[in-house]
One Martini backbone bead per residue (centre of mass of N, CA, C, O) as a GRO file, in nm:
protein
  343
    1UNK     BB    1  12.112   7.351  12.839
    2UNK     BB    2  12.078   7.345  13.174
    3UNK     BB    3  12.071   7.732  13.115
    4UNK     BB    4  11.889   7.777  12.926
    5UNK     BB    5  11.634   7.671  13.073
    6UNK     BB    6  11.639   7.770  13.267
    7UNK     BB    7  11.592   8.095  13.151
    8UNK     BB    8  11.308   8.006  13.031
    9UNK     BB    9  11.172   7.902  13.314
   10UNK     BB   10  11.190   8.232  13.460
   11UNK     BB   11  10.948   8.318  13.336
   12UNK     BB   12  10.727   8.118  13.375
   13UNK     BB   13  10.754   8.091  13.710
   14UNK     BB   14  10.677   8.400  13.718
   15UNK     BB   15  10.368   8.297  13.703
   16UNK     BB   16  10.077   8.429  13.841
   17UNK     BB   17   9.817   8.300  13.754
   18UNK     BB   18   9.684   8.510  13.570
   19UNK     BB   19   9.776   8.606  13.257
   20UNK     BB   20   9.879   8.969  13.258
   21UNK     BB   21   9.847   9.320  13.143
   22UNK     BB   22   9.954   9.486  13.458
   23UNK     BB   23   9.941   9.760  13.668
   24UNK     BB   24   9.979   9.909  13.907
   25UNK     BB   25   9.775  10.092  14.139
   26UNK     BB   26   9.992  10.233  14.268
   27UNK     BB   27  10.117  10.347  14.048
   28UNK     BB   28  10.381  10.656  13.992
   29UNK     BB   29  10.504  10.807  13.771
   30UNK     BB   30  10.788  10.931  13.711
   31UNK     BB   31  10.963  11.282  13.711
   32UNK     BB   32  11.135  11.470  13.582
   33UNK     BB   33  11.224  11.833  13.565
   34UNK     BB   34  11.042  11.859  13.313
   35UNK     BB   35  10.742  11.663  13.356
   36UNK     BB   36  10.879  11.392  13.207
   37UNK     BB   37  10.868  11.090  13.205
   38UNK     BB   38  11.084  10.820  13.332
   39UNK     BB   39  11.295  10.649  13.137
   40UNK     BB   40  11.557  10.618  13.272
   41UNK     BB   41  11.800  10.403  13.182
   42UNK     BB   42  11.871  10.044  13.197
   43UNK     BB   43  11.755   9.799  12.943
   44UNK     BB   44  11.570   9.475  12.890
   45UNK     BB   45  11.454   9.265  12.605
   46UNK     BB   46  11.492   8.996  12.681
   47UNK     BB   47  11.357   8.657  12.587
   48UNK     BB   48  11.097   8.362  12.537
   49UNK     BB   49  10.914   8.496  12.319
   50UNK     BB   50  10.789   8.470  12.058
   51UNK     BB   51  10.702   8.687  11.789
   52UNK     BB   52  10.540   8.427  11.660
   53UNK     BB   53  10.257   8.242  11.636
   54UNK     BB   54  10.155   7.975  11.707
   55UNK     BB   55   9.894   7.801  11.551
   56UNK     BB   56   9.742   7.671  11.769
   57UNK     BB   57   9.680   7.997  11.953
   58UNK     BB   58   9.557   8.155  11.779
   59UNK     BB   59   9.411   8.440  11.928
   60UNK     BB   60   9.577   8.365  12.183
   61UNK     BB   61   9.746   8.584  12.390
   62UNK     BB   62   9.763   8.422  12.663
   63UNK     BB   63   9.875   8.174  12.894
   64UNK     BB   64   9.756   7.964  13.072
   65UNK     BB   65   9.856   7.767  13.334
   66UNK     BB   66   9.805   7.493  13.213
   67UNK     BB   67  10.004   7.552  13.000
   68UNK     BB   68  10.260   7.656  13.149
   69UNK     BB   69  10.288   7.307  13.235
   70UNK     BB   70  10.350   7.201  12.992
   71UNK     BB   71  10.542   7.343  12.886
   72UNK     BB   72  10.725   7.278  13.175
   73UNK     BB   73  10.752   6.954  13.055
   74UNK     BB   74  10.868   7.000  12.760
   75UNK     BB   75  11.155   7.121  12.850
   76UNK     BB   76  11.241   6.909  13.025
   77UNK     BB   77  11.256   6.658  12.803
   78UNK     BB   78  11.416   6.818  12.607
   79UNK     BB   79  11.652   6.815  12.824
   80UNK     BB   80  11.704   6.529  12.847
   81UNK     BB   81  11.724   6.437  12.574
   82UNK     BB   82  11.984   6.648  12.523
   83UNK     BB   83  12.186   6.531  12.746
   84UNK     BB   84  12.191   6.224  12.660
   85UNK     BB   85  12.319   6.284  12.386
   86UNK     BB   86  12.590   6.445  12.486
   87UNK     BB   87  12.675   6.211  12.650
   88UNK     BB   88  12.782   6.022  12.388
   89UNK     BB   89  12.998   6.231  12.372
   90UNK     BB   90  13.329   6.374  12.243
   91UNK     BB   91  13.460   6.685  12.346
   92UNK     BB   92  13.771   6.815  12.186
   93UNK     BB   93  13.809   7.146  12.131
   94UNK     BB   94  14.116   7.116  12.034
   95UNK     BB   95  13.985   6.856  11.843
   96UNK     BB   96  13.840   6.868  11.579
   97UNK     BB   97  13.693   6.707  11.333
   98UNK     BB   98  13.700   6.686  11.016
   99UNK     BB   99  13.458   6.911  10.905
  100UNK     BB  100  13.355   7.090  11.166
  101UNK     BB  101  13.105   7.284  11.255
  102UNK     BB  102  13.117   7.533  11.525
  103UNK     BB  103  12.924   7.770  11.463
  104UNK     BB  104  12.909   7.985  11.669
  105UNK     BB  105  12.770   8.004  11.988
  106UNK     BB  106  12.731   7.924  12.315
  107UNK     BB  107  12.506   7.911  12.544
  108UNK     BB  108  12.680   8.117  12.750
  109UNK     BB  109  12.548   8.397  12.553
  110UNK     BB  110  12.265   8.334  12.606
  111UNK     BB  111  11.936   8.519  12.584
  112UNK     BB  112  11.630   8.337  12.677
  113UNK     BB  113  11.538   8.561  12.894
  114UNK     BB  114  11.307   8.723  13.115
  115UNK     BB  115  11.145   8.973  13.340
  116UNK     BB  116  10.811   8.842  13.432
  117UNK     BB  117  10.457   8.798  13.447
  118UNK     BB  118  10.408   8.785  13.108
  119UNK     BB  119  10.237   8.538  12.918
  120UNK     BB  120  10.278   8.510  12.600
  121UNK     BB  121  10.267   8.390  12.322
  122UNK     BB  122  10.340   8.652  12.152
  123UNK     BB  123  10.453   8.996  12.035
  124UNK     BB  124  10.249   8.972  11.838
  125UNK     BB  125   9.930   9.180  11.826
  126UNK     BB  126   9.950   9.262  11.517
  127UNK     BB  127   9.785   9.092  11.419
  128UNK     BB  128   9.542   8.839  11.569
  129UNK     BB  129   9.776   8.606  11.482
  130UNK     BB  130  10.054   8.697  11.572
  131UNK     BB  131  10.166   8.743  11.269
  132UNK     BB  132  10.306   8.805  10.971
  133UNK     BB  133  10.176   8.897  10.700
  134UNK     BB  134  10.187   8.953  10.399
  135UNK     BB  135  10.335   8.983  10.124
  136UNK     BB  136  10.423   9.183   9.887
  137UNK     BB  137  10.462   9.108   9.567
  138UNK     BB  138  10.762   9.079   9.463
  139UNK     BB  139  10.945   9.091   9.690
  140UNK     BB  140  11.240   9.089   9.813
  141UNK     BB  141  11.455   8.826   9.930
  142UNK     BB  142  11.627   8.720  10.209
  143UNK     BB  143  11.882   8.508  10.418
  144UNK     BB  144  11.971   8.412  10.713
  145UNK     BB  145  12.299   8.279  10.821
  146UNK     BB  146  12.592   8.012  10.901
  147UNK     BB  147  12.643   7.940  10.655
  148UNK     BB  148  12.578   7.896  10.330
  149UNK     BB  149  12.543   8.082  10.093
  150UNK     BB  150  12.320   8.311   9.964
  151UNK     BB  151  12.241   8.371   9.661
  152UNK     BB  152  12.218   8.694   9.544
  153UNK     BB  153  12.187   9.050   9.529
  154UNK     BB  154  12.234   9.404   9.551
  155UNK     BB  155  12.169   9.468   9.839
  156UNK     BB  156  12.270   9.376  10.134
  157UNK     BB  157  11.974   9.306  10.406
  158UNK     BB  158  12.104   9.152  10.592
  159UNK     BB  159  12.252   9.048  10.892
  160UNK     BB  160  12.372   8.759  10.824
  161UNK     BB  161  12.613   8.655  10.618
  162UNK     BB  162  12.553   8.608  10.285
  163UNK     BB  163  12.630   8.591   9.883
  164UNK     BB  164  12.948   8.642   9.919
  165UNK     BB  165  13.287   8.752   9.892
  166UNK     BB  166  13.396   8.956   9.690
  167UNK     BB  167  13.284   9.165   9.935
  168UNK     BB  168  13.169   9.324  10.148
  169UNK     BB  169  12.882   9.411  10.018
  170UNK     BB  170  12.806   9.089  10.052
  171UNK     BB  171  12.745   9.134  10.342
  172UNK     BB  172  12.628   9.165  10.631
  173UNK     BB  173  12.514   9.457  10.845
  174UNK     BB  174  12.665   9.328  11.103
  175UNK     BB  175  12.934   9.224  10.970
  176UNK     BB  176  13.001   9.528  10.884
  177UNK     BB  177  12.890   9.740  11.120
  178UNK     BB  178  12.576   9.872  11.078
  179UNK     BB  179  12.405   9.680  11.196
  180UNK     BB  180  12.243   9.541  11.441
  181UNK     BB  181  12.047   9.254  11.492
  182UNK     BB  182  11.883   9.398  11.745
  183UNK     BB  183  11.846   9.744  11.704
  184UNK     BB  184  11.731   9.864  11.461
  185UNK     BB  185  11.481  10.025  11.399
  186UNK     BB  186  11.331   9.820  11.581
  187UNK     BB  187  11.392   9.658  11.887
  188UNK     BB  188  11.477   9.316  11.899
  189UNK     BB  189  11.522   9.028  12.007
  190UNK     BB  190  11.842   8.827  12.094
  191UNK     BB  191  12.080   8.632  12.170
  192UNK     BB  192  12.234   8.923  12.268
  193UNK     BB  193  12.271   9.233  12.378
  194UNK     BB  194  11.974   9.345  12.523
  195UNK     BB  195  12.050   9.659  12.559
  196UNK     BB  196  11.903   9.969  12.650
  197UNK     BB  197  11.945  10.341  12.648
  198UNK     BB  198  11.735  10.601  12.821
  199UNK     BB  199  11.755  10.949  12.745
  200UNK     BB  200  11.684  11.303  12.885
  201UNK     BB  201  11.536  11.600  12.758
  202UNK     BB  202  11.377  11.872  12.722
  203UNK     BB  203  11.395  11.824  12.407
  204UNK     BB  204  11.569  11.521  12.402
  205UNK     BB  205  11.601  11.192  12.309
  206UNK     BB  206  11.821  10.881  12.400
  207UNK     BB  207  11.852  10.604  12.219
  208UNK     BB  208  12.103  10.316  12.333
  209UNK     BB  209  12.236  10.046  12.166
  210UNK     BB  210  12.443   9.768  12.204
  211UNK     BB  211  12.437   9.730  11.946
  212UNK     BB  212  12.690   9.921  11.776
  213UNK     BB  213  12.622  10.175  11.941
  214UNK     BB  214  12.341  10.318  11.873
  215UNK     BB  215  12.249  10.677  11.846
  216UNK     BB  216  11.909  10.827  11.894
  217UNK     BB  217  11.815  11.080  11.829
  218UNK     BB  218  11.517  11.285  11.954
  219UNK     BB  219  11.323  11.558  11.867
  220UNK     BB  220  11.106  11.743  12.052
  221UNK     BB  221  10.807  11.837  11.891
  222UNK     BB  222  10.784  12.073  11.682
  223UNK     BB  223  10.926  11.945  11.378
  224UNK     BB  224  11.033  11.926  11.096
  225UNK     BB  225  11.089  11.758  10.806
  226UNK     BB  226  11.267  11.549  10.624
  227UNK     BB  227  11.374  11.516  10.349
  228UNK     BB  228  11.334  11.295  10.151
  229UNK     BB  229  11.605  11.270  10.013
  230UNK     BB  230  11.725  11.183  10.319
  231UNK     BB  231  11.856  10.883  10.413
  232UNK     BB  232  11.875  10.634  10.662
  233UNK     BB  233  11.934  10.353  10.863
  234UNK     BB  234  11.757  10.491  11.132
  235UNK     BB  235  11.627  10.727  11.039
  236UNK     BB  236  11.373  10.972  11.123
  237UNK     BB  237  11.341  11.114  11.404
  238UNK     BB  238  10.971  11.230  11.611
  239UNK     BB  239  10.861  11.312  11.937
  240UNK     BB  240  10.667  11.276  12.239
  241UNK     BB  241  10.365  11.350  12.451
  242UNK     BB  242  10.124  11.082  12.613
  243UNK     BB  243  10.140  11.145  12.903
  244UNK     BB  244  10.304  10.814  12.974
  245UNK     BB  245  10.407  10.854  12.661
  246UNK     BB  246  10.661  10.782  12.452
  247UNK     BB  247  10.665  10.898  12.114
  248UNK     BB  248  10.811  10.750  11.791
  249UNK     BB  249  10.845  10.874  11.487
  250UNK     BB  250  10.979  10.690  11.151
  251UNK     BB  251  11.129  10.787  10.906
  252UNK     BB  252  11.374  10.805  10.649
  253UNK     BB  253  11.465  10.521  10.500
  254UNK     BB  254  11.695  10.386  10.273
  255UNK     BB  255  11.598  10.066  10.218
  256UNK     BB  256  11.892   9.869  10.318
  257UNK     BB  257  11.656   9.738  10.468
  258UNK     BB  258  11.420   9.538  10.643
  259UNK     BB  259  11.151   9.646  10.836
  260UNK     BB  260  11.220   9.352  10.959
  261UNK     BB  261  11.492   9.194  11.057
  262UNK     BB  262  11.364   8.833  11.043
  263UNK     BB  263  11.158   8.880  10.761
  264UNK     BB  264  11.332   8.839  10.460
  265UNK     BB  265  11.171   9.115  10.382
  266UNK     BB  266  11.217   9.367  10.199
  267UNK     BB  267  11.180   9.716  10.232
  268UNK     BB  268  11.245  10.036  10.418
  269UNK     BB  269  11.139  10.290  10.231
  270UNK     BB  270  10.808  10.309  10.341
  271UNK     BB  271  10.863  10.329  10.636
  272UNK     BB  272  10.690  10.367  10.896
  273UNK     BB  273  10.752  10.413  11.287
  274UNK     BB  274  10.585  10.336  11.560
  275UNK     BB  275  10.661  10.435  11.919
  276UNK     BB  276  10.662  10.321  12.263
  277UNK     BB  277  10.696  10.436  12.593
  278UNK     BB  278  10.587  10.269  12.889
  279UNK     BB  279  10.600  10.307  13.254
  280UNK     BB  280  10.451  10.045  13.479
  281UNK     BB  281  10.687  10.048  13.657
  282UNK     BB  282  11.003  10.099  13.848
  283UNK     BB  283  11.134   9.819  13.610
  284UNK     BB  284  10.891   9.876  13.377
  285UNK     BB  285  10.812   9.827  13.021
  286UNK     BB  286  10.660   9.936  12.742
  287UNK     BB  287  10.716   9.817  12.412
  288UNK     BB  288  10.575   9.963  12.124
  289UNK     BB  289  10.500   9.871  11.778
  290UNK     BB  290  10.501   9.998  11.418
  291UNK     BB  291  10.443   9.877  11.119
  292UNK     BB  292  10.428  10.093  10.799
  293UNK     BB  293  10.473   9.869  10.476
  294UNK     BB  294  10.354   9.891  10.171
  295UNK     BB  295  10.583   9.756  10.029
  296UNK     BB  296  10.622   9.449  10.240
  297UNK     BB  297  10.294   9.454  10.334
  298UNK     BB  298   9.925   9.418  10.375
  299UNK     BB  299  10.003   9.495  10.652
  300UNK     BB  300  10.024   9.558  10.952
  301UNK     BB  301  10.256   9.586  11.275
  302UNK     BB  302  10.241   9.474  11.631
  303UNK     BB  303  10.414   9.513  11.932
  304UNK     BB  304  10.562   9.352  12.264
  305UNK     BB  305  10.804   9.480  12.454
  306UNK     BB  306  10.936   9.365  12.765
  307UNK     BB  307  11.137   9.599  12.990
  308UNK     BB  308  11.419   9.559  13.225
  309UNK     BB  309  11.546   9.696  13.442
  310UNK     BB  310  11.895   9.750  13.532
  311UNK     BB  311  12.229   9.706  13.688
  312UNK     BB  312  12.387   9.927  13.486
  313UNK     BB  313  12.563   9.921  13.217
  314UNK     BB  314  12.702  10.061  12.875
  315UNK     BB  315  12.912   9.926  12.689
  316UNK     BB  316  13.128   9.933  12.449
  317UNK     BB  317  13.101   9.748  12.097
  318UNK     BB  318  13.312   9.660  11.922
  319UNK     BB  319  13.364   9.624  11.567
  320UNK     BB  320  13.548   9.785  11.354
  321UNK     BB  321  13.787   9.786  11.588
  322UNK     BB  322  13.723   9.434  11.538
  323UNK     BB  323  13.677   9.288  11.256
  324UNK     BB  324  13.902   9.067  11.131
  325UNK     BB  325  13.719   8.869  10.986
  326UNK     BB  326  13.667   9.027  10.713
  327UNK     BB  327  13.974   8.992  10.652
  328UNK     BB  328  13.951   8.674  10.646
  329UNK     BB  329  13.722   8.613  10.467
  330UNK     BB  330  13.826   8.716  10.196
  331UNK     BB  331  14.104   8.619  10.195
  332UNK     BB  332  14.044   8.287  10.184
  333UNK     BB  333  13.878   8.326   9.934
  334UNK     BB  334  14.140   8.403   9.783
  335UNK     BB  335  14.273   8.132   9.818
  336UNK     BB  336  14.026   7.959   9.711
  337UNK     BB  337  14.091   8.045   9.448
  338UNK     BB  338  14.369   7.999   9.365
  339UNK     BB  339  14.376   7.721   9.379
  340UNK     BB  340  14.131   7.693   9.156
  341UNK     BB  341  14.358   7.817   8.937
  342UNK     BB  342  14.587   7.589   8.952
  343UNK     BB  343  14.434   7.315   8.875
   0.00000   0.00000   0.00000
């Protein structure tokens, strides 16, 4: 608890004055050999900023001071009293009581915030109420678990958890190492492995998420469009450059997912996914999308999240390399089955 605290609290302290998305003036892109704005390196998308706008702060985009001040007071609070809770427990990992769901993972693997000094109320800045819009009537809805299966029919487009067990086909698109959960396109944050590393050459560019290692190639300039026919899991991407802003408009999507991670409805089967990335500072980028998905929302979404550059590099992601789970989930179910026709 008192690891994610400061990680989320170093948003926080790390704003001074009023909170602006504001770039240095005295900063000039820097540019490839080829002239294009250069935005190559390993990029951190990790954040503490929620997706979506409590409701509390109606159209205002960014907290005033007075409420940064509020917020650092009410997660020391919760901090203390999570403490103090945790304090009357006796915790022994080797020797869990029976029936214990150990859950997922413990805070030492979570990246609960970002670097810079931009605190926004949430990542969607449109609609202007900063939420979701309506789902359009009668979409698809499927929900990420760690716990009980949802039971639902395939397709499954969650990430996380599944609706059965029967086959691989029942899980999420994570566990089977088809989407990573923060991957997209768009890469929205969460829980770790929040890192995207961005390659350019005079034709095409190359965002590679560490999330399932997935390399998005992006071929540059006036390129046909992809038959309809043709759908792909990461859609098809074409790119261009608007001054110092790489523009990536992606279109055909299978489908087999819901044109936003966390947002537990629809498909996106009619997604056009339109990305920015503005480089603003030495450290820093703007990725800003849009999603216009008439299949699935009633209005478009756009969000805006802050990259920050890493001294570091992006290791392979090892999934169905090392799956095991998903092959002692089935057998489990299957002794599971079987105990269950004996009785």
């Amino acid at each position: 608890m008192k690891t994610k605290l400061f990680l989320t609290l170093s948003l926080v302290t790390a704003f001074s004055g009023l909170a602006m998305a504001q770039s240095p003036d005295d900063y000039t892109v820097a540019r490839t050999e080829h002239g294009q704005p250069d935005l190559q390196g390993v990029w951190n998308f990790a954040t503490s900023i929620p997706m979506e706008r409590p409701s509390r702060f109606g159209t205002q985009e960014f907290l005033t001071a007075e409420q940064i001040e509020e917020e650092k007071e009410r997660q020391i609070t919760a901090a203390a009293v999570a403490d103090a809770a945790a304090a009357q427990q006796v915790v022994d990992p080797d020797a869990p009581d029976v029936g214990t769901d150990p859950g997922g993972y413990n805070d030492f693997w979570f990246e609960s915030a970002g670097i810079g000094d931009t605190v926004r109320t949430s990542l969607i800045i449109y609609p202007e109420n900063g939420r979701l819009p309506a789902a359009v009537e009668g979409v698809p809805r499927q929900f990420d678990t760690l716990g009980e299966d949802t039971p639902s029919t395939r397709p499954v487009r969650t990430l996380v958890g599944g609706i059965a067990k029967d086959g691989p086909e029942d899980r999420g698109l994570s566990e089977r190492c088809l989407v990573g959960f923060n991957s997209g396109p768009p890469f929205t944050p969460s829980l770790y492995n929040n890192n995207v590393q961005i390659i350019q050459s005079k034709n095409a560019a190359v965002i590679l998420t560490e999330m399932i290692h997935d390399a998005r190639i992006i071929p540059l300039g006036e390129k046909p469009d992809l038959s309809d026919e043709i759908r792909l899991w990461s859609g098809d991407s074409r790119g261009w450059y608007e001054g110092d802003t790489l523009v990536v408009e992606t279109k055909n999507f299978n489908g087999l997912r819901q044109s936003l991670n966390y947002s537990f409805v629809g498909t996106n089967a009619q997604t056009v996914l339109t990305e920015k990335f503005t480089r603003n500072s030495f450290d820093s980028i703007d990725y800003e999308f849009t999603i216009d998905d008439p299949g699935t929302f009633t209005d478009k979404v756009t969000a805006i999240i802050p990259l920050t550059k890493v001294a570091g590099q992006l290791y392979e992601y090892a999934c169905h390399e090392g799956n095991y789970g998903m092959q002692n989930l089935l057998r489990g179910k299957r002794f599971e089955d079987s105990q269950s026709s004996d009785e």
